[in-house]
C-alpha positions as a Markdown table, in Angstrom:
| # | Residue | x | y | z |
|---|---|---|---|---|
| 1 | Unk | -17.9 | 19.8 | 56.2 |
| 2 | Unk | -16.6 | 22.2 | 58.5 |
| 3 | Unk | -12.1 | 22.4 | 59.1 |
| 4 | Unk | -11.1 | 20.4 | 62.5 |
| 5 | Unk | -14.2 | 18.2 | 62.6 |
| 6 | Unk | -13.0 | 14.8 | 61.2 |
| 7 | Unk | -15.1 | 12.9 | 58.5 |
| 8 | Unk | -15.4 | 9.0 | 60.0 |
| 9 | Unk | -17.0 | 8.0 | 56.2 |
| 10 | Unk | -13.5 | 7.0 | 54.9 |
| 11 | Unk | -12.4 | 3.7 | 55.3 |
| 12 | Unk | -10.0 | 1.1 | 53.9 |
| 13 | Unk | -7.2 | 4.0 | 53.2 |
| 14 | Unk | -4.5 | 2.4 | 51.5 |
| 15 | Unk | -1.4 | 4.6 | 49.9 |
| 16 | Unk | -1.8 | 5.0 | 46.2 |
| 17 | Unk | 0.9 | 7.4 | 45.1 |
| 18 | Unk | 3.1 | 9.8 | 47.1 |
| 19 | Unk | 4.7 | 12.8 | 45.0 |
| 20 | Unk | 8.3 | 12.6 | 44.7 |
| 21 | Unk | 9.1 | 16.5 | 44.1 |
| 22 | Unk | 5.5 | 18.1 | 44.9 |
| 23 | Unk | 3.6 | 18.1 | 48.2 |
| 24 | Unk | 1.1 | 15.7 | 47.7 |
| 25 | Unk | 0.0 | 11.7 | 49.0 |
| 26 | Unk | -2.9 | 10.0 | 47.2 |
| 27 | Unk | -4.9 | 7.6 | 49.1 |
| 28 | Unk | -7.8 | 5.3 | 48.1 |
| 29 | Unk | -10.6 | 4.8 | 50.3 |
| 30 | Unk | -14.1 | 3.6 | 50.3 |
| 31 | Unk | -17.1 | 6.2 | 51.3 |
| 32 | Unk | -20.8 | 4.4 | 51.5 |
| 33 | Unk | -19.7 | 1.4 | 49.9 |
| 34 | Unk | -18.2 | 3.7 | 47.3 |
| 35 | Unk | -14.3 | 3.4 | 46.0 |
| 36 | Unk | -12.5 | 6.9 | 46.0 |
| 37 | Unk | -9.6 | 9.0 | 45.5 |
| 38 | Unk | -8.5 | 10.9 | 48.5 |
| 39 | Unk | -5.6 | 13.6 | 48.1 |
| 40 | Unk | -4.0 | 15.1 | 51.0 |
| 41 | Unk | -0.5 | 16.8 | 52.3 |
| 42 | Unk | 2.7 | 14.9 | 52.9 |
| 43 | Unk | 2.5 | 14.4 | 56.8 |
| 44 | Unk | 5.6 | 16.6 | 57.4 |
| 45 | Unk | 3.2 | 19.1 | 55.1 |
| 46 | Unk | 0.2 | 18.6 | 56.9 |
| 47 | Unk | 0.2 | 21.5 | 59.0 |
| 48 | Unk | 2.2 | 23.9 | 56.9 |
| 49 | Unk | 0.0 | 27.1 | 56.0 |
| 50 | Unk | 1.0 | 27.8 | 52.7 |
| 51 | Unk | 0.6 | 24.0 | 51.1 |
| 52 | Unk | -3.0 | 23.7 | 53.4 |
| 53 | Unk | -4.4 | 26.9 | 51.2 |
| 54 | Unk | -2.7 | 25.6 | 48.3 |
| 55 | Unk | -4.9 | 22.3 | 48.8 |
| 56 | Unk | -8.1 | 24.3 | 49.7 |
| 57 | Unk | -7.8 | 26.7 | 46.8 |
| 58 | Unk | -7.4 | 23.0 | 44.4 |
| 59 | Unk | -10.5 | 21.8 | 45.6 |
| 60 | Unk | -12.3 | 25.1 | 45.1 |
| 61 | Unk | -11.5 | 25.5 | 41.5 |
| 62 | Unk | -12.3 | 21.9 | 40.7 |
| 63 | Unk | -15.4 | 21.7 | 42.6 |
| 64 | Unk | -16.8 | 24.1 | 40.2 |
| 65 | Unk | -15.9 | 22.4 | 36.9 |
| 66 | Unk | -18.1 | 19.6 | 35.3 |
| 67 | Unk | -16.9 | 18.4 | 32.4 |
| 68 | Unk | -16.8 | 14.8 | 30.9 |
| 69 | Unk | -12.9 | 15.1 | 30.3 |
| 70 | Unk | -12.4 | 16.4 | 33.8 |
| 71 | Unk | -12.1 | 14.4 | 37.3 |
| 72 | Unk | -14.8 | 15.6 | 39.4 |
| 73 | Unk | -14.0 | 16.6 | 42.8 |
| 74 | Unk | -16.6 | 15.5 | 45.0 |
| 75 | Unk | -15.6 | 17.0 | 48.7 |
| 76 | Unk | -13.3 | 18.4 | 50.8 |
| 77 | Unk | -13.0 | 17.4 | 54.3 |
| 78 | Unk | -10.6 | 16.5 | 57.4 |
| 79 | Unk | -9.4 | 13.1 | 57.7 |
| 80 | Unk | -8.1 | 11.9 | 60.9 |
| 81 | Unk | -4.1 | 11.4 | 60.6 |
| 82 | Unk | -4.5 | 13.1 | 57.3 |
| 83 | Unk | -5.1 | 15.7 | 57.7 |
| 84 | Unk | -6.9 | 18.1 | 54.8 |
| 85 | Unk | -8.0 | 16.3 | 52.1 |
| 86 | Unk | -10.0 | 16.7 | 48.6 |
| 87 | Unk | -12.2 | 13.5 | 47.7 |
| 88 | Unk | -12.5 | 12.9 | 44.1 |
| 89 | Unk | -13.8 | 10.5 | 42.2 |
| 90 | Unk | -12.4 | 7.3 | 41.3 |
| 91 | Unk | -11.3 | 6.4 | 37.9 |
| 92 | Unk | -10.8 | 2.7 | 36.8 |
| 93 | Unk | -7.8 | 3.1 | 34.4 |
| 94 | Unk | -4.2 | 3.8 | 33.5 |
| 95 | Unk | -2.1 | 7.0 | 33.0 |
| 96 | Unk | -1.3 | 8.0 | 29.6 |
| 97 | Unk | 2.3 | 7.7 | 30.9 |
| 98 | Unk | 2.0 | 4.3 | 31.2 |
| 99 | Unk | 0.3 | 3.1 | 28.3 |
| 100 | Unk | 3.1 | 5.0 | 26.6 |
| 101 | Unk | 6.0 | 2.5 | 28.2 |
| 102 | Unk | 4.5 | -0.4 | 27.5 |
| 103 | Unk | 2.7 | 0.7 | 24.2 |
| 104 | Unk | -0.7 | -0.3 | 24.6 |
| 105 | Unk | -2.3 | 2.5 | 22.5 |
| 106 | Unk | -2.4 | 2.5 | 18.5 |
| 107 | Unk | -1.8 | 5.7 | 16.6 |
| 108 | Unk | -5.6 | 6.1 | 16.2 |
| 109 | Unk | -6.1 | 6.1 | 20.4 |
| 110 | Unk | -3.1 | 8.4 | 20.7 |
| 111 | Unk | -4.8 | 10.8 | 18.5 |
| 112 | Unk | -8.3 | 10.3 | 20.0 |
| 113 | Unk | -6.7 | 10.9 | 23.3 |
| 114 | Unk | -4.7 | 14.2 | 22.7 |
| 115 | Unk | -8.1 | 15.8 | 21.0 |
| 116 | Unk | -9.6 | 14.7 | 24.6 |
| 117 | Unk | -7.1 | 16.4 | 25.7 |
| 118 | Unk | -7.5 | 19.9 | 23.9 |
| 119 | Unk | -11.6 | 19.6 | 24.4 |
| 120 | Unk | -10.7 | 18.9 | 28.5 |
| 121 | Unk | -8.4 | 21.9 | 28.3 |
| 122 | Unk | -10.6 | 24.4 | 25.9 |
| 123 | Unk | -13.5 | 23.4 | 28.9 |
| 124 | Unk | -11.1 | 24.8 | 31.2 |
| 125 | Unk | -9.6 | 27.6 | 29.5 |
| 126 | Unk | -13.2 | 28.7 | 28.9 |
| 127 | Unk | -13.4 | 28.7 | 32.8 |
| 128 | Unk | -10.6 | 31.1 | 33.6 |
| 129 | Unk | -8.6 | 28.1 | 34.9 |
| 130 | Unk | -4.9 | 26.6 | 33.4 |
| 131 | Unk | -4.0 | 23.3 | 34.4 |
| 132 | Unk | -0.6 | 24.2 | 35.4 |
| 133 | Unk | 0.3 | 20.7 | 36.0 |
| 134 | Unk | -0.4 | 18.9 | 32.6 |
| 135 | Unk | 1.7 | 15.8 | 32.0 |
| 136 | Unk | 1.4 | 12.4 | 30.7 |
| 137 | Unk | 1.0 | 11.1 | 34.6 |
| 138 | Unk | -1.8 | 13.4 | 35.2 |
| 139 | Unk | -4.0 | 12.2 | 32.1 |
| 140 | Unk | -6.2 | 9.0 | 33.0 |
| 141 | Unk | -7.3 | 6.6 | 30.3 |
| 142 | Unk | -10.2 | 4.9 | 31.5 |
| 143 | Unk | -10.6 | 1.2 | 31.6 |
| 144 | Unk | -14.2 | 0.8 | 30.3 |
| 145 | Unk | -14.4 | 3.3 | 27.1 |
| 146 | Unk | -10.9 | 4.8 | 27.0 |
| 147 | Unk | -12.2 | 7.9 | 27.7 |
| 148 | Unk | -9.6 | 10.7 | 29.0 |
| 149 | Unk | -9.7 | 12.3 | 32.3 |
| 150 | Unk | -7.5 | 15.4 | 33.2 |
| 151 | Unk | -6.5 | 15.2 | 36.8 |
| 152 | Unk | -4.3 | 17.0 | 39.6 |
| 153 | Unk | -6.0 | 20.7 | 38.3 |
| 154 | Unk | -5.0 | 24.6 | 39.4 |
| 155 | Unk | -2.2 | 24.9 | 41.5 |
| 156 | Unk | 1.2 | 24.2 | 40.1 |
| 157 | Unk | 3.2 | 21.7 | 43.0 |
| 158 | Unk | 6.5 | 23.6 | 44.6 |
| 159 | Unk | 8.5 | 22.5 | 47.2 |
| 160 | Unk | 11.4 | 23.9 | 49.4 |
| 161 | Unk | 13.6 | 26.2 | 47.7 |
| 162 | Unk | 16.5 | 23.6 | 48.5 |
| 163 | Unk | 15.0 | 21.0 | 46.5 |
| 164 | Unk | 13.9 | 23.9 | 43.6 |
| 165 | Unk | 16.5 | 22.9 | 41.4 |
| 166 | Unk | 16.1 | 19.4 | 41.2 |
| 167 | Unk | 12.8 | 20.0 | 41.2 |
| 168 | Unk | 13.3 | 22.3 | 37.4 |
| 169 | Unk | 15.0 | 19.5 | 36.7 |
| 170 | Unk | 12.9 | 17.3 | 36.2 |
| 171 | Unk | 9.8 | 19.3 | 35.2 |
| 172 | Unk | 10.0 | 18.5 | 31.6 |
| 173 | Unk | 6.3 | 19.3 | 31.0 |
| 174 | Unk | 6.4 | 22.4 | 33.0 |
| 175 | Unk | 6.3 | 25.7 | 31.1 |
| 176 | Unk | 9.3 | 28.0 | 31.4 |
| 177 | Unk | 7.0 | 31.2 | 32.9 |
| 178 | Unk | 5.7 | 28.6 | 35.4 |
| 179 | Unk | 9.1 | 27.6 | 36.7 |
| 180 | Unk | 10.5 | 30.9 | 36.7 |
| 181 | Unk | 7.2 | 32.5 | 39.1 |
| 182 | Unk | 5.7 | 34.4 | 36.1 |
| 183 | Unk | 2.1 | 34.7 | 35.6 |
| 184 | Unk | 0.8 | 32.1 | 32.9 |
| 185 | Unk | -2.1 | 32.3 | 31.1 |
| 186 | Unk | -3.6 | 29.3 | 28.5 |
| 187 | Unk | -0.3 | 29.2 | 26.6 |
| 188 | Unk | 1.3 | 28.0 | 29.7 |
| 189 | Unk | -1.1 | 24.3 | 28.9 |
| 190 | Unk | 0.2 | 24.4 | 25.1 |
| 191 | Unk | 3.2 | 23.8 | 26.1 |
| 192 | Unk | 2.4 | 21.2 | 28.0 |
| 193 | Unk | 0.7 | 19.4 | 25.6 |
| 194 | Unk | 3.5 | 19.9 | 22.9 |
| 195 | Unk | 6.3 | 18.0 | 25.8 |
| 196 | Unk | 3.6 | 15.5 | 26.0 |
| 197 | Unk | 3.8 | 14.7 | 22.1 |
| 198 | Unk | 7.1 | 14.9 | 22.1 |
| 199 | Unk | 7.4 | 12.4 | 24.8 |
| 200 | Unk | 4.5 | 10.3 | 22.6 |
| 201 | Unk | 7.2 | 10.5 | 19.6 |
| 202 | Unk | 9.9 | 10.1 | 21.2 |
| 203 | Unk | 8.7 | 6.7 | 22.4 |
| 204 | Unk | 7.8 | 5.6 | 18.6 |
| 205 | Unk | 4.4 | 5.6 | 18.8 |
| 206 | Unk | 3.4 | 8.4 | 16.8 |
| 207 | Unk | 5.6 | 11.3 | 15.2 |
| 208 | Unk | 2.8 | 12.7 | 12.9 |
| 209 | Unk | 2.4 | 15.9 | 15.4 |
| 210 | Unk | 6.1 | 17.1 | 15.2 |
| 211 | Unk | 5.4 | 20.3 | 14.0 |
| 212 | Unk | 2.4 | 20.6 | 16.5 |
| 213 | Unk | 4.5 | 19.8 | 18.9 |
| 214 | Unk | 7.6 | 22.6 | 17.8 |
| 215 | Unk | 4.9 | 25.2 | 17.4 |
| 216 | Unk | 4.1 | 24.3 | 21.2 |
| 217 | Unk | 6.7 | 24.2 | 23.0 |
| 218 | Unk | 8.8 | 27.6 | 21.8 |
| 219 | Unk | 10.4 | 29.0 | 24.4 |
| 220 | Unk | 8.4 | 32.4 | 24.5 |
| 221 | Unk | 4.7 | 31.9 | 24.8 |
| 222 | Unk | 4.0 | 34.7 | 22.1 |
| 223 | Unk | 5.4 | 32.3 | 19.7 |
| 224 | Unk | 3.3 | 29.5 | 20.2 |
| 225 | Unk | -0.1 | 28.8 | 19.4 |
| 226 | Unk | -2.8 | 31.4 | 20.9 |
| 227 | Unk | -5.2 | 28.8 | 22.0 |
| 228 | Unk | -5.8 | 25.3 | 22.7 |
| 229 | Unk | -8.4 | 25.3 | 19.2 |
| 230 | Unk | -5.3 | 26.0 | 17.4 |
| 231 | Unk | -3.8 | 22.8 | 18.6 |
| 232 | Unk | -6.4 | 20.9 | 18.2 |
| 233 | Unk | -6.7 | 22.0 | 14.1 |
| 234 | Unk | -3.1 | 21.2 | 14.1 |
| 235 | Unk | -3.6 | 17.8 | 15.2 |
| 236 | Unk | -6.5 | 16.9 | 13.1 |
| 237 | Unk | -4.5 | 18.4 | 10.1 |
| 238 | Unk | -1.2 | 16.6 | 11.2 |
| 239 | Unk | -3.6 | 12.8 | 10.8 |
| 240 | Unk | -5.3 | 14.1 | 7.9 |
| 241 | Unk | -2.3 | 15.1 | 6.1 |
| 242 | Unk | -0.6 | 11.4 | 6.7 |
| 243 | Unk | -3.9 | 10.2 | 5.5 |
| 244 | Unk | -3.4 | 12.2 | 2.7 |
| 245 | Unk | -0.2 | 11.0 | 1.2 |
| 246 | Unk | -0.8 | 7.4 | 2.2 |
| 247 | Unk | -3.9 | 7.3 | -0.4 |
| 248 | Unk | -2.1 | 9.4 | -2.8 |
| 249 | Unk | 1.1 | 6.9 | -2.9 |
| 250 | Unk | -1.6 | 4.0 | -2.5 |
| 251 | Unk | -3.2 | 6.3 | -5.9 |
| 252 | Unk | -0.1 | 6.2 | -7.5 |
| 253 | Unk | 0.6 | 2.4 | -7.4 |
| 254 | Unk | -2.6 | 1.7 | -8.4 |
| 255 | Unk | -2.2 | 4.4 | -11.4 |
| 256 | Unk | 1.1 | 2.7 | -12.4 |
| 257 | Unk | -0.5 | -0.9 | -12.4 |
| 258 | Unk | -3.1 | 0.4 | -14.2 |
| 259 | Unk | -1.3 | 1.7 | -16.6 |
| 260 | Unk | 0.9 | -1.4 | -17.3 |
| 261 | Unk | -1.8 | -3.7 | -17.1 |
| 262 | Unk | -5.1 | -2.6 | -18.3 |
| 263 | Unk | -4.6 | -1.9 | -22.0 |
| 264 | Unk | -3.2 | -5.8 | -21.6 |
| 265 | Unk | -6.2 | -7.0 | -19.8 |
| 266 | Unk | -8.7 | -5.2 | -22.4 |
| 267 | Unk | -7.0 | -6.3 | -25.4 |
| 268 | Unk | -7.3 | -10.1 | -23.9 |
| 269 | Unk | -11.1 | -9.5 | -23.1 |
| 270 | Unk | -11.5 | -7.9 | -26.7 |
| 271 | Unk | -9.5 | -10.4 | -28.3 |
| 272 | Unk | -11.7 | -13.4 | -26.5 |
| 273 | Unk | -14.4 | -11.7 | -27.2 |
| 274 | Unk | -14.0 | -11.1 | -31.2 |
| 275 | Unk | -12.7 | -14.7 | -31.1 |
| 276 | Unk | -16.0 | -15.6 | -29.6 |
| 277 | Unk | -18.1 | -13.5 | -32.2 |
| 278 | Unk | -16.3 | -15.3 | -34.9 |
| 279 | Unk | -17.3 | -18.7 | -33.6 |
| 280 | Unk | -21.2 | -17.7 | -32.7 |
| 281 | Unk | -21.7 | -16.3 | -36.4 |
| 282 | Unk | -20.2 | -18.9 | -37.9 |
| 283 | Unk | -22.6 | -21.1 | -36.3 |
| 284 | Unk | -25.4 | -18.9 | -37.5 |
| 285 | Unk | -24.3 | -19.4 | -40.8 |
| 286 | Unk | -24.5 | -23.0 | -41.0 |
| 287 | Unk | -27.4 | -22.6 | -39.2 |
| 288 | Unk | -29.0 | -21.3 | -42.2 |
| 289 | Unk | -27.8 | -23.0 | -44.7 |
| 290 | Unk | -29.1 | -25.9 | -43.1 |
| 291 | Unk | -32.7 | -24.6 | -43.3 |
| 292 | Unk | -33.1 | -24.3 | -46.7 |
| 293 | Unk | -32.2 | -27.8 | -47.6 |
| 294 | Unk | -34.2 | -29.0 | -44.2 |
| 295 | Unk | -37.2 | -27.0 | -46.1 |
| 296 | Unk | -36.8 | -28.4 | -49.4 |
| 297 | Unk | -37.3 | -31.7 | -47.6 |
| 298 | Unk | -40.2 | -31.1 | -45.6 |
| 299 | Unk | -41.7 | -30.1 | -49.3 |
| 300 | Unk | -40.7 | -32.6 | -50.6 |
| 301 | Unk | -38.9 | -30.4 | -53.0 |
| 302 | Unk | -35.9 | -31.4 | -55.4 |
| 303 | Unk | -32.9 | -29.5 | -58.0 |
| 304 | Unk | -33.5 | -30.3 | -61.8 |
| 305 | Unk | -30.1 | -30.1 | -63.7 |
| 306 | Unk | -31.6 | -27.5 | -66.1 |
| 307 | Unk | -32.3 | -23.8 | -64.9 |
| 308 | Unk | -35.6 | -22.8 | -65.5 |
| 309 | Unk | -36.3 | -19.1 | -65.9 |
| 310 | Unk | -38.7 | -18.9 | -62.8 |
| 311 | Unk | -39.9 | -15.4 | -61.7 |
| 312 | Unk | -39.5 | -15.2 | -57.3 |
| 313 | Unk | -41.0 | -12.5 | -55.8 |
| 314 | Unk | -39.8 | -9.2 | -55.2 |
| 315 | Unk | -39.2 | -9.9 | -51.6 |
| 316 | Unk | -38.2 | -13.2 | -52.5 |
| 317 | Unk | -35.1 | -12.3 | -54.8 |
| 318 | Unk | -34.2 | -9.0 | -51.9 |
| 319 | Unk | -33.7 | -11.8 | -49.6 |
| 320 | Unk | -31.4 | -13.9 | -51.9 |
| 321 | Unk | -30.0 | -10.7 | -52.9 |
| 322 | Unk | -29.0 | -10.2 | -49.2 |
| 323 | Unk | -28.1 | -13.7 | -48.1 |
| 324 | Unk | -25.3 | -13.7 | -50.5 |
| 325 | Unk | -23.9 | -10.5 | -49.6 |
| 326 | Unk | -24.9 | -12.2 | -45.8 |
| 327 | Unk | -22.2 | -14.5 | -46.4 |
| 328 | Unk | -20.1 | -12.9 | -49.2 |
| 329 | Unk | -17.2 | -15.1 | -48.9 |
| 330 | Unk | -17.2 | -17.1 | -52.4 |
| 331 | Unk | -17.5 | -21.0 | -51.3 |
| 332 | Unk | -20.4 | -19.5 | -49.4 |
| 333 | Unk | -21.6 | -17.4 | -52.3 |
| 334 | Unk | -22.0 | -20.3 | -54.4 |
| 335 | Unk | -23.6 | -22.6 | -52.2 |
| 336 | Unk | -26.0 | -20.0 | -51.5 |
| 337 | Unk | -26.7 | -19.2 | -55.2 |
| 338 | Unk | -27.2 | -22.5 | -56.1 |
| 339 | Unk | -29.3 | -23.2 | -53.3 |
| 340 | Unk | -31.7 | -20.9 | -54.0 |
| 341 | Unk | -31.6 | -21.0 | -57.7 |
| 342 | Unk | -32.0 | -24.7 | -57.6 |
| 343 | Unk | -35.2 | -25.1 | -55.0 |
| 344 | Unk | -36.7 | -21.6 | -56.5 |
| 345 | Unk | -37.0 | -23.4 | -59.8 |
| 346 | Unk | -37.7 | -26.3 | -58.4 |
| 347 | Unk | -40.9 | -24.6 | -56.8 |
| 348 | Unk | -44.4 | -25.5 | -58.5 |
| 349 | Unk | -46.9 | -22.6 | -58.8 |
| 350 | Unk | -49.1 | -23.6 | -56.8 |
| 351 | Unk | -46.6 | -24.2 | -53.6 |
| 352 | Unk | -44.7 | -21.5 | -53.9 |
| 353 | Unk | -45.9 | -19.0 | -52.1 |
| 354 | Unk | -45.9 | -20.8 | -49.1 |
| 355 | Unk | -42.5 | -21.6 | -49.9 |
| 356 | Unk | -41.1 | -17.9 | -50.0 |
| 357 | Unk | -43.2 | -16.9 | -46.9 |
| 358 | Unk | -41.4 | -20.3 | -45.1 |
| 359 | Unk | -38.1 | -18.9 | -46.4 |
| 360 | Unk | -38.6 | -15.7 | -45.3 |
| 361 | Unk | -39.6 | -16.4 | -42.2 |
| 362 | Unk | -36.5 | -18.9 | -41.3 |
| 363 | Unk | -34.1 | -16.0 | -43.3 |
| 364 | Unk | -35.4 | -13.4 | -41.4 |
| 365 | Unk | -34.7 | -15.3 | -37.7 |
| 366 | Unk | -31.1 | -15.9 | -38.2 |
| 367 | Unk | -30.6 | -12.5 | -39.8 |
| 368 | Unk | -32.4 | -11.0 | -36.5 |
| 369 | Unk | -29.9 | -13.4 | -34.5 |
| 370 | Unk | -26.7 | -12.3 | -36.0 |
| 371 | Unk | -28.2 | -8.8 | -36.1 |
| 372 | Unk | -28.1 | -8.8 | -32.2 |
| 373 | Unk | -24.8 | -10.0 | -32.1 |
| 374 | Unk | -23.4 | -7.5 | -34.7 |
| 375 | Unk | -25.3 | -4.6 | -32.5 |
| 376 | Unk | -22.0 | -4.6 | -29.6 |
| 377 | Unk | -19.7 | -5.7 | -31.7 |
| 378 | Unk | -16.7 | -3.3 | -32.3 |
| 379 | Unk | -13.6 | -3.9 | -35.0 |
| 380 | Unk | -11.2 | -5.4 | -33.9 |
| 381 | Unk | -7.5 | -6.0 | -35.9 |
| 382 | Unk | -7.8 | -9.9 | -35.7 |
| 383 | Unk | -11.3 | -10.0 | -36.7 |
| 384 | Unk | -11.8 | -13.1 | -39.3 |
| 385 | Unk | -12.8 | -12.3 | -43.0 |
| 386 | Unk | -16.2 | -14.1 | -42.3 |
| 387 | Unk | -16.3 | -12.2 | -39.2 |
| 388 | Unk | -15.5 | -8.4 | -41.0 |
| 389 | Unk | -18.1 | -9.7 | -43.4 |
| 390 | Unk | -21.0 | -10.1 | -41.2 |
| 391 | Unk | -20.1 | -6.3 | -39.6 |
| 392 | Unk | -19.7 | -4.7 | -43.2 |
| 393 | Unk | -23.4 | -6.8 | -43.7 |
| 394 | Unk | -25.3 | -5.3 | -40.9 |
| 395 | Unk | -23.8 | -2.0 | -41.3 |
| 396 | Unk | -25.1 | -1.3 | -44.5 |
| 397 | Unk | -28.6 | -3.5 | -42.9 |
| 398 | Unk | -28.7 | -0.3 | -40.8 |
């Protein structure tokens, strides 16, 4: 829109921010049922030469950027009783000044946020264009996805030359070469961004980026960092490094209690577990000896008082050879010898056979049983003797 034709499309103009040391009044207004931001001149500014190009030569270097981190600027026209003015669009949300007072951001947002911040900036540094004005006011945090917005782009704000020291004065954020009328180039932005995490620290949110922050804000731009990629590693390093020790001291807790308590834990498990074992194969033991004397009865079999020299089988006597070494302990050594010496000669000839194959079978079962339960075992200082016995027994079964 043409300069000295006013625009009648803004409506509901209400005062949102007037700049205390800088040029500027901010305005929202509502354009075709649209809410938006509407920056103009301070009205003893409005018809002053040098602050009306200033303004213009804003909007033209915004106008051209389009970047998700960046608020667009929409229009530039002539408001009645404004003035010029730059339309931009409206941002539901809160400075990152302000969530910084009243501590509404975690560490992890504060983070999120200043990479935003270096991605917004690289955009524009990318562009041929420095911020010049980069400050914890003049990054929005929107309401809706927390997403960051750089605002207020281009053209560092002066006023008067009476007000010029007051006005250093409270530039904190303001790069040295900027307040003295140098040229500035990207480096002029780093240290921006440094004051801003100092400012982020200094308020106890997060001090993580301290040495970020140093490297920033040196007083001669050639000892800073050389670009805003270089910040950004230095962030992402400054979390990661945090990150770092945290699991390594978390590590060597963790390292400490395992070392106090593990060998503890696995002698318990082993000891329940041998103890266990001791009580399963001495069930299996009586478990046989019960069969035999079950088997006799079944047969109808019976002991004589006299020994009869009886011939068993080969595989009948290897069994009987085994089953005592099985059990080995003496008391168990003598019931089993007199248990199968008694109902072997007790055995007709014509029944016999079927007797052997039945003990065989019935042998051969709780053997396989035990033998399963011998396969994980592992030697243990408190084994029982009846315990050691069965491993020393299916080792040399192997």
């Amino acid at each position: 829109m043409a300069e000295n034709n006013f625009s009648t499309e803004y409506t509901n103009l209400r005062l949102l921010h007037t700049s205390r040391y800088g040029n500027s009044r901010v305005f929202t207004a509502t354009n075709n049922g649209k809410k938006v931001i509407v920056k103009t001149l301070k009205q003893e500014l409005a018809n002053d030469a040098a602050c009306r190009a200033s303004l213009k030569e804003e909007y033209e270097t915004t106008s051209m950027l389009d970047n998700k981190y960046i608020r667009k600027a929409l229009d530039f026209v002539q408001i009645e009783g404004l003035g010029d003015c730059i339309i931009f669009e409206y941002i539901e949300g809160k400075s990152l000044a302000e969530h910084v007072r009243v501590g509404t951001l975690s560490e992890k947002q504060v983070k999120s946020v200043l990479i935003e911040v270096c991605d917004g900036l690289t955009y524009l540094h990318r562009n041929g264009v420095v911020h010049c004005n980069l400050n914890p006011d003049n990054i929005l945090v929107t309401a809706a996805d927390s997403r960051t917005k750089l605002i207020d782009i281009g053209v560092p704000e002066t006023k008067q030359d009476a007000d010029r020291e007051l006005l250093i004065k409270e530039m904190e954020f303001v790069a040295p070469e900027i307040i003295k009328g140098e040229d500035i180039d990207s480096r002029s932005d780093i240290y921006s961004l440094g004051k801003i995490m100092e400012f982020i620290g200094e308020r106890n949110i997060s001090k993580q980026f301290g040495a970020a922050a140093t490297h920033c804000t040196q007083f001669s731009r050639e000892q800073r960092f050389d670009s805003i990629s270089d910040v950004r590693s230095a962030i992402t390093k400054s979390h990661s490094i945090v990150r770092i020790i945290i699991l390594a001291v978390v590590a060597l807790i963790l390292a400490a209690l395992a070392f106090i308590y593990v060998p503890k834990i696995k002698a318990n498990v082993e000891k329940e577990r041998a103890e266990r074992m001791a009580v399963d194969f001495a069930r299996e033991v009586e478990k046989m000896q019960a069969q035999l004397p079950e088997l006799c009865k079944k047969y109808a079999l019976k002991s004589i008082d006299e020994p009869l020299a009886v011939d068993w089988s080969e595989d009948s006597l290897a069994q009987a050879e085994n089953l005592v070494q099985f059990l080995a302990m003496d008391e168990y050594r003598r019931q089993a010898l007199g248990v199968l010496h008694d109902q072997g000669l007790a055995i007709a000839d014509s029944r016999r056979a079927d007797f052997d194959r039945l003990l065989l079978e019935e042998f051969k079962t709780s053997t396989d049983s035990i033998a399963i339960q011998m396969r994980s075992a592992i030697e243990e200082p408190n084994d029982t003797v009846l315990l050691q016995n069965a491993k020393v027994w299916f080792g040399q079964r192997q």
